[in-house]
Every structure is written in C-alpha cells, then in structure tokens.
C-alpha positions in Angstrom: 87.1 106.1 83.0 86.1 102.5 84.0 87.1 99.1 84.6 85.0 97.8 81.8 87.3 99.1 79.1 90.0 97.8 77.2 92.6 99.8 79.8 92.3 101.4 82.8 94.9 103.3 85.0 93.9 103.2 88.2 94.6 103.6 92.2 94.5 101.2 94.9 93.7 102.1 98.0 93.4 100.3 101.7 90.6 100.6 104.2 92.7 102.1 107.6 89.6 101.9 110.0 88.0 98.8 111.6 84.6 98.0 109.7 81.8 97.6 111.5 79.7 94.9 110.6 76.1 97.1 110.6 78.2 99.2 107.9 77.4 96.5 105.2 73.3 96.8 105.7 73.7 100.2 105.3 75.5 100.8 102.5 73.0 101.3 99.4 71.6 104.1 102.0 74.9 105.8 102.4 75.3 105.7 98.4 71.9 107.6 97.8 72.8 110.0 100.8 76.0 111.2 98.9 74.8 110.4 95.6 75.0 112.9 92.1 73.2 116.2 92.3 72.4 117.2 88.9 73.4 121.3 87.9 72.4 121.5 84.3 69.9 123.6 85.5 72.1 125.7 87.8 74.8 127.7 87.5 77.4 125.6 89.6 80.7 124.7 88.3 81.1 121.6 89.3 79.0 118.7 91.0 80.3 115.3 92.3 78.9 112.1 94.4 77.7 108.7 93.6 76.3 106.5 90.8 75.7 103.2 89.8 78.3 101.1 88.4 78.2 101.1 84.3 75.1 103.5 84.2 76.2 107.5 85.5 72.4 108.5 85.5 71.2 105.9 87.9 71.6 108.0 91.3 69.3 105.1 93.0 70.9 102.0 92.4 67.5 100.8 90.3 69.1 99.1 87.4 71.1 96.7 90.1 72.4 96.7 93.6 76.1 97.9 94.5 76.8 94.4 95.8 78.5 92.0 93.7 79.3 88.8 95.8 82.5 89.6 97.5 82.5 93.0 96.4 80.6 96.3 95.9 80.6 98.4 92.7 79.6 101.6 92.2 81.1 105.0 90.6 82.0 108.8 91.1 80.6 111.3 88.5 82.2 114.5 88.3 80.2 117.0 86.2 82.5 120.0 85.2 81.6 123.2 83.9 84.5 124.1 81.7 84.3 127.9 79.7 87.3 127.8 77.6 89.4 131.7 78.6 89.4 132.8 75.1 85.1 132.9 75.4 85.8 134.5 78.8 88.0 137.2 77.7 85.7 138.0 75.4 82.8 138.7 76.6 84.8 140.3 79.9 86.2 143.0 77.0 82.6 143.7 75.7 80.9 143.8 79.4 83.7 146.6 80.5 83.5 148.5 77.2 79.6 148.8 78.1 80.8 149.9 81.3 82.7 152.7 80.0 80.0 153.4 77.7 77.8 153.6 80.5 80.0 156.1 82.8 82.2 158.0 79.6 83.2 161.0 82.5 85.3 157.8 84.4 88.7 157.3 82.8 89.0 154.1 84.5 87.1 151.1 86.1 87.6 150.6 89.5 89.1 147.2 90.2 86.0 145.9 92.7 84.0 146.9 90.1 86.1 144.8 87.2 86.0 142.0 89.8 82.0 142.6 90.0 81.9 142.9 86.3 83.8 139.6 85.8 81.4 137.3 88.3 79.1 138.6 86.7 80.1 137.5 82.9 81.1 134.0 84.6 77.5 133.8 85.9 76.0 134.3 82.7 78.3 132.1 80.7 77.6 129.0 83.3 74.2 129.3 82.4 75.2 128.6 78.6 77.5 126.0 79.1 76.7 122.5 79.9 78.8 120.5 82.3 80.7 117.7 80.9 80.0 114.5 82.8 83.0 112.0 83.7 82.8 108.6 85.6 85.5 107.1 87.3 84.3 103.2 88.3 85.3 101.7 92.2 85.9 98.0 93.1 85.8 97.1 97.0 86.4 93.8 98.1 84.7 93.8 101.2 87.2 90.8 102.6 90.7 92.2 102.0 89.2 95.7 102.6 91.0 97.1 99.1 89.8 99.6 97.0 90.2 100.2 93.3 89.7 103.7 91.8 89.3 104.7 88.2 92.1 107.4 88.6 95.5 108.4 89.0 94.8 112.2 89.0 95.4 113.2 92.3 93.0 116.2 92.8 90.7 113.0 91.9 92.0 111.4 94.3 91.7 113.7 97.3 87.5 114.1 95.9 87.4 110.2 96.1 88.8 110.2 99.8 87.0 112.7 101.0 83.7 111.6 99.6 84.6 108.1 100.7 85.3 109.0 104.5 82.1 111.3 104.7 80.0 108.5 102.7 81.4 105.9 104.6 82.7 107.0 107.9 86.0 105.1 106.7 89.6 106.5 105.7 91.4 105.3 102.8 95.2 105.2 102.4 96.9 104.6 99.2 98.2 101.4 99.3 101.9 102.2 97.0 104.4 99.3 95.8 106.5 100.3 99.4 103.0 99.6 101.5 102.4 96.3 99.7 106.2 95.2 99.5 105.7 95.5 103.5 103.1 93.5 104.3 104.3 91.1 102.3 107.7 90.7 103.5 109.1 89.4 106.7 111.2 91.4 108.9 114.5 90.6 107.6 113.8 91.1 104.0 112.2 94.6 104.6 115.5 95.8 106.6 117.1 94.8 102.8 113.9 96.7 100.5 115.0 99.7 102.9 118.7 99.3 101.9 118.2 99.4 97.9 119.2 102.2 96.0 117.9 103.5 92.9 119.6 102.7 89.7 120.0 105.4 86.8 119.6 104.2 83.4 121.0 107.4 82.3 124.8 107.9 81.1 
C-alpha cells in the first residue's frame, strides 16, 4: 500500500524523542543496516525491513536518495509466507498415515511425535511456497517531526515502531484526533473537548 495511489489509509505518527542533529547524516546508513533480507531461498515465514520509496527491490537506495527536501521517503516490505490450512491438513494426514505405516504394531502416534511430524510438513511446504511481498510507503517531515505510515493494521503497526526505534534510535507515538485536538487548543478549550460526550445515532 502506498501514498502514490488513488487512496491510501494510513497512520500518523509523532517523533517523542529529541533529534539529534548527527541523526540526519546518518540516515541512508541506518536504512541499509535494517534494510530487506530476502527468504525466497529460505525457509522463513516472514521477513521485514527497509526499501526504497516506489521501488520494493532497491534495498540500497540506488535508484534515488530517501531525502526529499523537507522530508525523507522510504518503505517497509513485509514478505509473508502464507500456506493456506486446507494444503496443511493435507499433507499432515498423508505424513501421519506413513507414520503408521511405518510402525503398524503402534495403535497410536505419540503427541511429540505429531508435533515433530507437523514441523516437519511445515518445513517442507515453506520451501514450496513463495512469500508474498507487500509494501507499505513512510513520509517524515523532518521539521514537524510527523510520520505517515501506509497502514492502519495494528500488528503493522507495532513492526513499524519497533523497526523505527531500533533503525532510528527514536520512539514514535501515534498522534490520534485527541493528541492533535490538544496541541492545538488552548487550555480553556481543552477543559470543554474533555467535557463532550458521545452522541448515538441509534434509536
């Protein structure tokens, strides 16, 4: 998902930390540190980190730097192995039954040994499924210190800030209608936004 289409749901988010001044020099390093690790030649299930804005195999920011002017773009890929359970429960069925084939004076299958069984039909199935790739795009404007993610998902989310703070040495808080509402409202009218109540449009 990406700013460049037609529409985009997304998360804002504000920088909590002081940023240091060196951090600026130093961030097309920091983007290759935590940048995309391929697995289509591994069995993981998923892989995430960074990639260039509008191009999710540039892990090296060749095409174009991540600074725009006042800003600096760049995007999370999230490659995800996804086996649908119907394959799963097949080939689980035909891995026991050679089991039982294998030991017919057993009338049943230990459960360590199902659970051993089972890692191992996942393990071969990763192999034969590809990932699917997704990219979700990031806008920060390095003077008002905001952040616009790609996402509304929240397990997203949590990847983004966690992947943001260890990149960046920075935390991120999501900046809701309450958070903006307060810094843009005196004292007085704030005491009257903490007074509404909620209307029901229900009978």
């Amino acid at each position: 998902m990406g700013f460049s289409n037609s529409s985009c749901s997304f998360t804002r988010f504000h920088i909590l930390d002081t940023v240091p001044e060196e951090l600026w020099q130093q961030i097309p390093d920091r983007l290759k540190r935590f940048a995309f690790q391929d697995i289509d030649e591994i069995p993981e299930v998923q892989s995430h980190g960074w990639v260039a804005f509008g191009d999710m195999l540039d892990t090296s920011w060749e095409s174009a730097p991540p600074q725009k002017g006042a800003y600096i773009l760049f995007s999370l890929r999230v490659d995800t192995r996804r086996i649908p359970a119907g394959v799963v429960k097949k080939h689980l069925a035909l891995a026991l039954r050679e089991e039982k084939k294998r030991t017919p004076g057993k009338a049943f299958i230990a459960r360590d040994r199902k659970q051993e069984i089972k890692e191992q039909v996942l393990l071969r199935l990763r192999r034969r499924f590809l990932p699917v790739p997704g990219t979700f795009d990031t806008l920060w404007h390095t003077e008002t210190h905001t952040v616009w993610f790609a996402s509304t998902q929240d397990n997203l989310l949590d990847m983004f800030a966690e992947l943001f703070l260890h990149s960046f040495d920075l935390h991120i808080g999501q900046l809701t209608p309450y958070e903006l509402a307060s810094s843009l409202l005196d004292e007085e009218s704030l005491i009257c936004l903490d007074r509404l109540e909620p209307t029901s449009f229900t009978q």
